[in-house]
Steps between C-alpha positions, in 0.01 A plus 500: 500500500690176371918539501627551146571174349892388517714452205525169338825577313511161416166544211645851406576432128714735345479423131151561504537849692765596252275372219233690647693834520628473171115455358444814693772649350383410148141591565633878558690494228162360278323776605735795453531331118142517497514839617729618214235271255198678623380187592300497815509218724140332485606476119636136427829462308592218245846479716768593746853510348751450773903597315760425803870686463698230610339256826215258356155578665349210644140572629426108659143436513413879467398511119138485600554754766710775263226427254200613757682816642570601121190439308721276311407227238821368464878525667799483324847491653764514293887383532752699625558830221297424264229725413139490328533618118587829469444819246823648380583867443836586287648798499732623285845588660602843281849522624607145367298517195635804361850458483397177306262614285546869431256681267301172492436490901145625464411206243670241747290647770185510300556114456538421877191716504300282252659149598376195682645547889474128554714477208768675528572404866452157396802570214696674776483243744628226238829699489433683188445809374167582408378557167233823382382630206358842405441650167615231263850471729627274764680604846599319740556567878684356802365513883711781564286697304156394641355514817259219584255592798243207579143606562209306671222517300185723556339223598725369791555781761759391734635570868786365663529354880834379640597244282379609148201614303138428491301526190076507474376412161215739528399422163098456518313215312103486491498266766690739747304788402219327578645377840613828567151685443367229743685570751445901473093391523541268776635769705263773452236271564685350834525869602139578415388208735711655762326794475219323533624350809372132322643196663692261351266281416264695352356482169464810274336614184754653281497709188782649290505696241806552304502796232782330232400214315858350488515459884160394514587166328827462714306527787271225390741288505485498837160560584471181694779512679414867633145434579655219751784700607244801645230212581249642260206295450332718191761686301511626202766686280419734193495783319303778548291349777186681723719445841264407827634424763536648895809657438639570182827655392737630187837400474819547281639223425854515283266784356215355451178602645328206732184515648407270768214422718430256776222474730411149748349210280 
């Protein structure tokens, strides 16, 4: 029944809003790159690119904030244009080759085909043509005779937002498959104590049994750090293990079949 506050437009700090819009902005853009990755978003990533066009991003004391809302490990905001190493594709352009080259067109274009990209754009860009070699012969070509196309890699998914691109390295290591299977655990087991209707602070039994050997040793990794996370007292984690338990469920997890049971400890 209280009147709304008033304004104090005197604390209204509008770096920090703007920072804070633009880290929403970015988180979006994260996700639709993780989207394009098949990278879900309880999955952690090694890092957040962030490429700007032209204005420098400046994100304040928001690093640790980006970080959270993208499952991040690490943020990395690059100057103005300049990009994360990229793959190359060349293409041969026909219509300046030809006239050139004649009968031995196909050859020239076999040796674009077969060469280094990195190579010959690295040639090009030092002013010079750049030299090939097929079959025991030597060609060379000028940039009006390639096209260069820049590729991210498979690897690094982007998305862009208003003021460039945002790359996710969704490249998984051990230690973020094992983070990531956590995480997929912890949350069938959260939503088996719902069903439960346990509170909080209740202490459970838990039991999980995970059919592939592989993710049974990531997940042990973590075994710790899940028992605490779904306050389980007794809990155990194997491989082809007699489940008891009050309630006990299968699940697929990334295609792998998880059974878990839970009952009150």
């Amino acid at each position: 029944m209280c009147d709304w506050p008033v304004v104090d437009a005197a604390r209204i700090d509008c770096k920090l809003e703007e920072s804070m819009s633009l880290v929403r902005e970015i988180s979006m853009a994260g996700s639709n790159a993780r989207q394009k990755g098949g990278r879900k978003l309880r999955w952690p990533v090694s890092e957040i690119v962030i490429s700007p066009d032209k204005e420098a991003v400046d994100l304040g004391d928001l690093v640790g904030v980006l970080k959270g809302q993208t499952n991040a490990k690490k943020i990395t905001v690059l100057p103005p244009g300049e990009k994360p190493k990229m793959d190359l594709e060349i293409s041969p352009v026909h219509k300046k080759i030809g006239p050139v080259y004649k009968g031995e067109a196909k050859a020239v274009v076999a040796a674009l085909e077969a060469a280094d990209p990195f190579d010959i754009k690295r040639q090009l860009d030092s002013g010079c043509d750049a030299a090939l070699s097929y079959g025991g012969k030597e060609y060379r070509v000028n940039s009006e005779m390639v096209a260069i196309k820049e590729l991210p890699p498979e690897n690094l998914p982007a998305a862009d937002f208003s003021r460039g691109l945002v790359y996710v390295d969704i490249t998984l290591t051990p230690e973020l498959e094992s983070e990531g299977y956590a995480r997929e655990i912890i949350r069938r087991i959260q939503d088996m104590r719902k069903e439960m209707d346990l509170k909080v602070e209740d202490q459970i039994r838990a039991e999980v049994d995970i059919e592939s050997k592989p993710i049974l040793d990531l997940a042990l990794l973590k075994k710790e750090h899940i028992a605490g996370e779904v306050r389980a007292s007794n809990f155990q984690l194997g491989l082809g293990l007699e489940l008891r338990g009050k309630l006990v469920k299968d699940w697929d997890i990334e295609g792998v079949c998880v059974r878990i049971a839970i009952d009150r400890d």
